[in-house]
C-alpha positions, 0 to 999 in steps of 0.5 A: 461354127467351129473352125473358119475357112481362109482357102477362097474357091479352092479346087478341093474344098476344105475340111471345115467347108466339107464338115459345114456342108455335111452338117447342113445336109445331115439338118435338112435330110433330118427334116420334113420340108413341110414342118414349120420353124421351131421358134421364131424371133418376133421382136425382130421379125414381128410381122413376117414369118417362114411358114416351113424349111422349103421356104427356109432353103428358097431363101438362103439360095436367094439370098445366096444368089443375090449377094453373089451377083452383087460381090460379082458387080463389085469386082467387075467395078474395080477389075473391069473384067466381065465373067459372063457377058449375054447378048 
């Protein structure tokens, strides 16, 4: 990817954020969420496959999701502040 961002939860997202994102929506609306991957690495992933591109963005999100809560639960760790508290 060209470029790489330094700015860290900027108010106004910068270029090289704005141009991946853009891209990345530019792929997606392209595609049919039905159709399937074009290649799929089996030496890596011999027994377990992404059937379409809805499964694809489910699980960047998840992905996504995961891994934030878990930087979340680092910092909280290391700065004792928590952010969202439930009761």
């Amino acid at each position: 990817m060209p470029g790489r961002c330094r700015r860290r939860c900027p108010a106004r997202p910068c270029s090289t954020c704005t141009g991946r994102r853009s891209r990345a929506n530019a792929f997606i609306a392209a595609m049919s969420l039905d159709s399937g991957p074009a290649s799929w690495p089996e030496e890596i992933f011999p027994n377990w496959r992404m059937t379409d591109v809805r499964e694809a963005i489910v699980h960047v999100i998840t992905e996504t999701a995961c891994h934030a809560g878990h930087l979340d639960a680092v910092r909280e760790l290391i700065d004792g502040r928590s952010w969202l508290v439930l009761t």
